[in-house]
PDB file with one MODEL, atoms N, CA, C and O in Angstrom:
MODEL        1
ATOM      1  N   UNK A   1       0.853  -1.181   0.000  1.00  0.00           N
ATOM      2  CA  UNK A   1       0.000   0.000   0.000  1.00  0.00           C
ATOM      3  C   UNK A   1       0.893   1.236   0.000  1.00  0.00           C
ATOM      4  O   UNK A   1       1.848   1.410   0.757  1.00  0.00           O
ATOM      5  N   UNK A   2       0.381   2.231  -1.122  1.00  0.00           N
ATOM      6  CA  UNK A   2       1.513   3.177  -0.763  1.00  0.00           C
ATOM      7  C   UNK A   2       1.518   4.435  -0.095  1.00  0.00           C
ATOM      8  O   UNK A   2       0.406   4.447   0.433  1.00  0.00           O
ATOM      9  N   UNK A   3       2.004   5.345   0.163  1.00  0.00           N
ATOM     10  CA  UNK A   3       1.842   6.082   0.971  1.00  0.00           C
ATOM     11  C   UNK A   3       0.363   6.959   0.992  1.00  0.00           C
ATOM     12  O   UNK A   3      -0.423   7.037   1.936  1.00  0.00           O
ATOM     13  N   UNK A   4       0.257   7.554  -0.282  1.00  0.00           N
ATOM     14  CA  UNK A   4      -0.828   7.970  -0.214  1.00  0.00           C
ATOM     15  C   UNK A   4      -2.258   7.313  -0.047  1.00  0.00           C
ATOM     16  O   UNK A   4      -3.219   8.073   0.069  1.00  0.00           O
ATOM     17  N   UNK A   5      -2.453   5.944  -0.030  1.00  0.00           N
ATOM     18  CA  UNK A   5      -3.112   5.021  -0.219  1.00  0.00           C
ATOM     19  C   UNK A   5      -3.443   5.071   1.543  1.00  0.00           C
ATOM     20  O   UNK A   5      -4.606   5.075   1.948  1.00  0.00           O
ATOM     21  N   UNK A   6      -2.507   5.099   2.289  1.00  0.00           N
ATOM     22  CA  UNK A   6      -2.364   4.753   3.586  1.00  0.00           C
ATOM     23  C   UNK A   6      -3.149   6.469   4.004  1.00  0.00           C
ATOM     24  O   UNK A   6      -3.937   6.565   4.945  1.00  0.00           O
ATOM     25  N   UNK A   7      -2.863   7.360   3.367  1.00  0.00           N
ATOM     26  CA  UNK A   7      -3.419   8.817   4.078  1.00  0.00           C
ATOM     27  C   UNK A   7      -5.314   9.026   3.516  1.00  0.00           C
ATOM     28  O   UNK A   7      -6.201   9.748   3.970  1.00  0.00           O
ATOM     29  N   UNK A   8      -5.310   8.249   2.628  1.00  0.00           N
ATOM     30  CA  UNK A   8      -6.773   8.390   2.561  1.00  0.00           C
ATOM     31  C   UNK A   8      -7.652   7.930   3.135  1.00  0.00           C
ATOM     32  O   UNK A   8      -8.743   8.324   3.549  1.00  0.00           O
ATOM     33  N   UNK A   9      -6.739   6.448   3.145  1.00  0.00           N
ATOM     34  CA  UNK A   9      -7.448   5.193   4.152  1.00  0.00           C
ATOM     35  C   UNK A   9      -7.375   5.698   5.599  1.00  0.00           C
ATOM     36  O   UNK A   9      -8.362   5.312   6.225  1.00  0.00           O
ATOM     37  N   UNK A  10      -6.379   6.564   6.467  1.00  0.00           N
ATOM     38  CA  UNK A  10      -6.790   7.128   7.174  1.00  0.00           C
ATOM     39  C   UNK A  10      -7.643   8.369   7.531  1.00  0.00           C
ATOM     40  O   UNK A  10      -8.195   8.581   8.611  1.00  0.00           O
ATOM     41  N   UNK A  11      -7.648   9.109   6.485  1.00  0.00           N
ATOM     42  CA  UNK A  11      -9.390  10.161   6.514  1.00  0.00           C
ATOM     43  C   UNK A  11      -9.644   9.439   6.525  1.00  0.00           C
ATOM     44  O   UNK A  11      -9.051   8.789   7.385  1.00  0.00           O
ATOM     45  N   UNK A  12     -10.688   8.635   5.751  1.00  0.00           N
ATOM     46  CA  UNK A  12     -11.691   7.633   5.833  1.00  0.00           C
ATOM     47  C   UNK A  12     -11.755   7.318   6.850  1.00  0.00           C
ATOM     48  O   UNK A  12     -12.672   7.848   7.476  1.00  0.00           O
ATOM     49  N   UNK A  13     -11.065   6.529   7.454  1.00  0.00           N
ATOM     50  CA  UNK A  13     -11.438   5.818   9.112  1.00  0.00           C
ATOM     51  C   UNK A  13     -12.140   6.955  10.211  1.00  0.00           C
ATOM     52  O   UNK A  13     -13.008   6.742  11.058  1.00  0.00           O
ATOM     53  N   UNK A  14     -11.401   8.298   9.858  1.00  0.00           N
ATOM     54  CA  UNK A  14     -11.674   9.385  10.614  1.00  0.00           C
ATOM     55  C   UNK A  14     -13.028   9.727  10.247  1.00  0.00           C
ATOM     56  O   UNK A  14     -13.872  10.096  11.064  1.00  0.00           O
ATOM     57  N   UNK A  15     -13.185   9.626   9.257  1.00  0.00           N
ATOM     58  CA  UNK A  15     -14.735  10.476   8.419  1.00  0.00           C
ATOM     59  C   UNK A  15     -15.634   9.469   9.073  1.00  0.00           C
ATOM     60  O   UNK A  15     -16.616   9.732   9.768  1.00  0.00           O
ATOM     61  N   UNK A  16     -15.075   8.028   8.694  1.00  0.00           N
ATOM     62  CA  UNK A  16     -16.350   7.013   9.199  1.00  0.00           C
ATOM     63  C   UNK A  16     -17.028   7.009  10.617  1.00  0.00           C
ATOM     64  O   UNK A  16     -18.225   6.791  10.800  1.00  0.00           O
ATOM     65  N   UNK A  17     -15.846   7.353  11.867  1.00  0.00           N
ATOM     66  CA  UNK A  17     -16.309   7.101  12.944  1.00  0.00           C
ATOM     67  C   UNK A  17     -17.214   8.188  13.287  1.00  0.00           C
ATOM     68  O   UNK A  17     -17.791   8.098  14.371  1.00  0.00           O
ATOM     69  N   UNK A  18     -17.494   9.463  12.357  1.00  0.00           N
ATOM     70  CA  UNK A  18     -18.193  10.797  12.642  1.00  0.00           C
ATOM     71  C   UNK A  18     -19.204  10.660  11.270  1.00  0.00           C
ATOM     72  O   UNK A  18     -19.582  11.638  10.625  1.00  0.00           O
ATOM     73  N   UNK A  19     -19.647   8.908  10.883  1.00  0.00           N
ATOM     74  CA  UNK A  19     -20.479   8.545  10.116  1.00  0.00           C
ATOM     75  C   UNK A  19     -20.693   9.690   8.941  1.00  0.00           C
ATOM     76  O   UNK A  19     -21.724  10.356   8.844  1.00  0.00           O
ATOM     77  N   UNK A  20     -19.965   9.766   8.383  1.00  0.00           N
ATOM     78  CA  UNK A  20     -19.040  10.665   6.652  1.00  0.00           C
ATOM     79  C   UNK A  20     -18.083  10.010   5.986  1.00  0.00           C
ATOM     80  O   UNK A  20     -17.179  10.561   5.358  1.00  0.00           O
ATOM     81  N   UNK A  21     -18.231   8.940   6.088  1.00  0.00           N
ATOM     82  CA  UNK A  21     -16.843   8.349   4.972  1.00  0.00           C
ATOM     83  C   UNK A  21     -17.151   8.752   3.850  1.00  0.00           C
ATOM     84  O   UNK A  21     -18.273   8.875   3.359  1.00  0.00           O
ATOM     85  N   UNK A  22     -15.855   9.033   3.296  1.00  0.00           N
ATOM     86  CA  UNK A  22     -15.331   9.704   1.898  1.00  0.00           C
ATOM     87  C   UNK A  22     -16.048   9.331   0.925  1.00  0.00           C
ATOM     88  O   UNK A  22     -15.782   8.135   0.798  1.00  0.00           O
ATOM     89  N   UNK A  23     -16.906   9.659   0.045  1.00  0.00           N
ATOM     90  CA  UNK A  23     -17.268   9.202  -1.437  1.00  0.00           C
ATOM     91  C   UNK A  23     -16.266   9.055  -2.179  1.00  0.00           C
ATOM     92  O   UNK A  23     -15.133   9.461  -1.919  1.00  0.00           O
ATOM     93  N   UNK A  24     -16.695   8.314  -3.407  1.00  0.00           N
ATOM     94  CA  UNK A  24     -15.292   7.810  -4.383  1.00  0.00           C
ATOM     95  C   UNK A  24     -14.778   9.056  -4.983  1.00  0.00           C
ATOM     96  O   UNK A  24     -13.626   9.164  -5.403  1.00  0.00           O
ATOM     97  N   UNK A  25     -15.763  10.099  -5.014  1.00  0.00           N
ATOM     98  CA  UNK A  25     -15.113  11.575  -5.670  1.00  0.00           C
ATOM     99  C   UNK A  25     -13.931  12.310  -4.726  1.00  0.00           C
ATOM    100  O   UNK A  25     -12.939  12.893  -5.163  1.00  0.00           O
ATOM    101  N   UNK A  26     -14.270  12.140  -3.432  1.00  0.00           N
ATOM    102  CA  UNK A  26     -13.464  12.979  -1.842  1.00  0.00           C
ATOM    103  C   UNK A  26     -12.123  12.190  -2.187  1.00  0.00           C
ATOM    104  O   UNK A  26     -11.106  12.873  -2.065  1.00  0.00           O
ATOM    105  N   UNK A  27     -11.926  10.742  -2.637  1.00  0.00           N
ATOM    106  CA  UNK A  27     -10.786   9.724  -2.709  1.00  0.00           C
ATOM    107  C   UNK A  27      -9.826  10.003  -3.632  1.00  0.00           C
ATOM    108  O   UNK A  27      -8.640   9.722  -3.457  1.00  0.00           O
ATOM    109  N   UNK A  28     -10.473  10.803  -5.087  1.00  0.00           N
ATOM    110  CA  UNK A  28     -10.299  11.035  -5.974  1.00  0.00           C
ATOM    111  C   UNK A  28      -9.691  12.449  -5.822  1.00  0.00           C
ATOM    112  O   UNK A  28      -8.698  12.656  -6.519  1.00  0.00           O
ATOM    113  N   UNK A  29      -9.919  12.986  -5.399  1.00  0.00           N
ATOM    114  CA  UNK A  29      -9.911  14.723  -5.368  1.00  0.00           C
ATOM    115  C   UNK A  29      -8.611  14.938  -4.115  1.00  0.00           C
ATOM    116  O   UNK A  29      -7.942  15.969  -4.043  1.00  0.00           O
ATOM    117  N   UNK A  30      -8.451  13.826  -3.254  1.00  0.00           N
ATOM    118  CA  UNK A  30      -7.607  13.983  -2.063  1.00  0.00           C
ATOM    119  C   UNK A  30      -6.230  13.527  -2.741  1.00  0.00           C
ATOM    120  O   UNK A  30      -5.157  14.077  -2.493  1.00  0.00           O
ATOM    121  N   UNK A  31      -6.459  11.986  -4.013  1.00  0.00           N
ATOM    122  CA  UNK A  31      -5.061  11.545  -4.433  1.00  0.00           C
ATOM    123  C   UNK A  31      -4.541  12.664  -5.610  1.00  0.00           C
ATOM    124  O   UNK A  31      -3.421  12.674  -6.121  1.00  0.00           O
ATOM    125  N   UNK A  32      -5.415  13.397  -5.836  1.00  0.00           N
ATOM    126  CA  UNK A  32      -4.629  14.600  -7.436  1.00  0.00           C
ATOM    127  C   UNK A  32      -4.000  15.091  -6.072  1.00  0.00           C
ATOM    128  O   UNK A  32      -2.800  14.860  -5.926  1.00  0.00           O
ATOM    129  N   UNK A  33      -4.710  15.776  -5.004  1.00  0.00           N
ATOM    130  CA  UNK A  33      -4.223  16.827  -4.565  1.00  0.00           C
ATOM    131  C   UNK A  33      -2.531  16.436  -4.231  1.00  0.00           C
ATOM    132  O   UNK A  33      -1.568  17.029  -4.716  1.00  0.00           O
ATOM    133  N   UNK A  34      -2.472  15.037  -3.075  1.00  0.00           N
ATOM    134  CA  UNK A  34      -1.919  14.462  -2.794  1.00  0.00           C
ATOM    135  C   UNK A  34      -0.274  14.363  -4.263  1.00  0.00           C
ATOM    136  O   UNK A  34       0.868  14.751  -4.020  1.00  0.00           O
ATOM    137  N   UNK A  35      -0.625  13.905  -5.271  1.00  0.00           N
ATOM    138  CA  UNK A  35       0.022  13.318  -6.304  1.00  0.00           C
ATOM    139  C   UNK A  35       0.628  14.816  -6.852  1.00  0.00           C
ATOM    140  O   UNK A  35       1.580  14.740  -7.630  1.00  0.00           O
ATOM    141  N   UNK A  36       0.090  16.277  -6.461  1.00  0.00           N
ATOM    142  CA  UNK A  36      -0.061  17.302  -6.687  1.00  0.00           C
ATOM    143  C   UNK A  36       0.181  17.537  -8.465  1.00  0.00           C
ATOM    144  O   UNK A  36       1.144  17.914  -9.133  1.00  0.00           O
ATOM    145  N   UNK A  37      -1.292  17.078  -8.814  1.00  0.00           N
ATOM    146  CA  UNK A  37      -2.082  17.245  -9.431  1.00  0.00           C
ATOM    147  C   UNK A  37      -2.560  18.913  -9.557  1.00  0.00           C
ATOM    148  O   UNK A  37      -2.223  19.856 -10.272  1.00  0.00           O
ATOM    149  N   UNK A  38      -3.588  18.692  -8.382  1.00  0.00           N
ATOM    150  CA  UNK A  38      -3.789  20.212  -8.134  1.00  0.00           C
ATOM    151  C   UNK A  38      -3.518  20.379  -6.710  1.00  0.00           C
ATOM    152  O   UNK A  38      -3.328  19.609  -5.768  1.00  0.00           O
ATOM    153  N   UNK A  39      -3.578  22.026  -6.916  1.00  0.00           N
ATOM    154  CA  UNK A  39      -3.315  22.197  -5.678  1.00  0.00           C
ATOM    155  C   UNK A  39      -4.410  22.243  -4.634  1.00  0.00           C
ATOM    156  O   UNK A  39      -5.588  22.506  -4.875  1.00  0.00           O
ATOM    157  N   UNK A  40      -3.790  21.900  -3.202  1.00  0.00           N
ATOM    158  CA  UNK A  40      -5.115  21.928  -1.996  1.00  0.00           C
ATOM    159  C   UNK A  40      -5.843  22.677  -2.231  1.00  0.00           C
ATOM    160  O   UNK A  40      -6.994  22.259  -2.350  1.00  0.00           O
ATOM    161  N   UNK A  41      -5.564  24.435  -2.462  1.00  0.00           N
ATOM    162  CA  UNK A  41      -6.426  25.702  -3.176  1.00  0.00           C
ATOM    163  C   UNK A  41      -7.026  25.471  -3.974  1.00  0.00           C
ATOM    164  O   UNK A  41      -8.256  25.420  -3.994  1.00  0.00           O
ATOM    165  N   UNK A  42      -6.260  25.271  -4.845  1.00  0.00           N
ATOM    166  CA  UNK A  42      -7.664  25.000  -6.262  1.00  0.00           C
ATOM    167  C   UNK A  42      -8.772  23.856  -5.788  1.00  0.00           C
ATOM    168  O   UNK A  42      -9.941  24.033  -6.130  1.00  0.00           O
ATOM    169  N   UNK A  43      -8.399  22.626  -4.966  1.00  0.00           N
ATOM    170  CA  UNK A  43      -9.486  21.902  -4.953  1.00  0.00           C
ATOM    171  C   UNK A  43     -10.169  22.670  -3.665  1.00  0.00           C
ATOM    172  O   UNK A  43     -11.361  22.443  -3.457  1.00  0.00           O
ATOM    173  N   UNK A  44      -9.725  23.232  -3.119  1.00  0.00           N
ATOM    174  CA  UNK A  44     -11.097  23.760  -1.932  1.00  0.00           C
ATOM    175  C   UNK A  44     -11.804  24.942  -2.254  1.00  0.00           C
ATOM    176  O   UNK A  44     -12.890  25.183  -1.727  1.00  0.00           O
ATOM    177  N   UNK A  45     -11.114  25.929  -3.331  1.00  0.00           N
ATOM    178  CA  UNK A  45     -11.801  26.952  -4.248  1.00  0.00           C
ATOM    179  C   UNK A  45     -13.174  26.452  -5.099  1.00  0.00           C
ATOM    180  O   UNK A  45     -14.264  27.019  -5.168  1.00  0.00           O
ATOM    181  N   UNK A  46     -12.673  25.020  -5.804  1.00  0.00           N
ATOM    182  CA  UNK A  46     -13.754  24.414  -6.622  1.00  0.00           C
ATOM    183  C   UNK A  46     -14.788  24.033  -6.383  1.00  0.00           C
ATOM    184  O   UNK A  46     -15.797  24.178  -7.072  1.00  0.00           O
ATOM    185  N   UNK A  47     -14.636  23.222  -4.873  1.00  0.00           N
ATOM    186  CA  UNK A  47     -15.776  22.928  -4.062  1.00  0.00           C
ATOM    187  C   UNK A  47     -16.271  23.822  -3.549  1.00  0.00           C
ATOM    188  O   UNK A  47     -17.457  23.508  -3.452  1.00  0.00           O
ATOM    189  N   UNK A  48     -16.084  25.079  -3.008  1.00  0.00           N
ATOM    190  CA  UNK A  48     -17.069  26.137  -2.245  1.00  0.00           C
ATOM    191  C   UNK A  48     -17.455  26.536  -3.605  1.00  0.00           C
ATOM    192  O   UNK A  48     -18.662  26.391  -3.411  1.00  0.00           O
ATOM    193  N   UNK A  49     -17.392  26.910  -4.785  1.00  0.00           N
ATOM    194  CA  UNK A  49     -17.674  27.629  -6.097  1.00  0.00           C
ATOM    195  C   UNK A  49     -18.558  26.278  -6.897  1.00  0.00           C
ATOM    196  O   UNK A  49     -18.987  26.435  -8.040  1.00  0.00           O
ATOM    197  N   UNK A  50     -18.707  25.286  -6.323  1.00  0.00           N
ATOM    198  CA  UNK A  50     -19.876  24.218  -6.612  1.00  0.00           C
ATOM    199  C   UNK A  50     -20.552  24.163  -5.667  1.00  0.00           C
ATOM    200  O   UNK A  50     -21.546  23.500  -5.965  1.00  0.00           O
ATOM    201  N   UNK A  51     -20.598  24.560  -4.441  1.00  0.00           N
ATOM    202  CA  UNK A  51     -21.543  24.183  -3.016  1.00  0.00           C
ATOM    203  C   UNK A  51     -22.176  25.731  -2.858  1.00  0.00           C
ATOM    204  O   UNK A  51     -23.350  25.805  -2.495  1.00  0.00           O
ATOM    205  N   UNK A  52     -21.411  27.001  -3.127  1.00  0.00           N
ATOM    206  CA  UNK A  52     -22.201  28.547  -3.072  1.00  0.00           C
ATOM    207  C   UNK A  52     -23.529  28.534  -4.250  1.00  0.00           C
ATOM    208  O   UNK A  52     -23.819  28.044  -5.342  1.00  0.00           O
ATOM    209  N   UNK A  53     -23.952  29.221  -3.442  1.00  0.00           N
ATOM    210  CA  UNK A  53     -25.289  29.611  -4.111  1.00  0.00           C
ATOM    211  C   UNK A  53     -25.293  31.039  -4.794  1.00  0.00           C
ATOM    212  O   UNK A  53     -24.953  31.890  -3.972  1.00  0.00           O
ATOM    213  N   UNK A  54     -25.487  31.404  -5.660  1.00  0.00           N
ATOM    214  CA  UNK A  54     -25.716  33.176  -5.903  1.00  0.00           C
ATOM    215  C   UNK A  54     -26.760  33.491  -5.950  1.00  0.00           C
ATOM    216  O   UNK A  54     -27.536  32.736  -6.536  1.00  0.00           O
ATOM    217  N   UNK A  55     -27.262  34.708  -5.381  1.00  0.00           N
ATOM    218  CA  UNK A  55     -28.538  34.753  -4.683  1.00  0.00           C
ATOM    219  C   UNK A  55     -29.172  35.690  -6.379  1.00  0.00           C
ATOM    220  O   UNK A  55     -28.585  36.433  -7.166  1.00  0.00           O
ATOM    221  N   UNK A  56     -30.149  35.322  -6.341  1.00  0.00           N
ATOM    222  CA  UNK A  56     -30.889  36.037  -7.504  1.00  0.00           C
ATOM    223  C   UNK A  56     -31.906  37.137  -6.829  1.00  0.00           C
ATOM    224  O   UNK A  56     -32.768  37.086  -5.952  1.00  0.00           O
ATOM    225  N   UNK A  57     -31.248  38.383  -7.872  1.00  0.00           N
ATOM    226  CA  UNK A  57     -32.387  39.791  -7.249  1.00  0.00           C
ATOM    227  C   UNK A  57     -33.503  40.005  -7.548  1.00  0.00           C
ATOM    228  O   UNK A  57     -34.104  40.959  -7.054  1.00  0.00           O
TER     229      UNK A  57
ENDMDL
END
């Protein structure tokens, strides 16, 4: 198992016991970051800019 394999599998354990384990996308999005793919920023920019709402006037 390799290193990064071992840091997801530990979120996960963490997420699970606070009943949130990782979806296959969170696994996915943690090994780019990890593999630095992208960066931690860009993936936590992407997700609040998919989870915000813009309010209509």
């Amino acid at each position: 198992m390799s290193k990064n394999d071992r840091i997801i599998n530990n979120i996960n354990a963490t997420m699970s016991m606070e009943d949130m384990p990782l979806l296959k996308e969170d696994k996915e999005r943690l090994r780019e970051c990890l593999e630095g793919k992208v960066s931690y920023e860009d993936a936590i920019n992407k997700l609040i800019k998919q989870y915000t709402h813009k309010q209509v006037n």
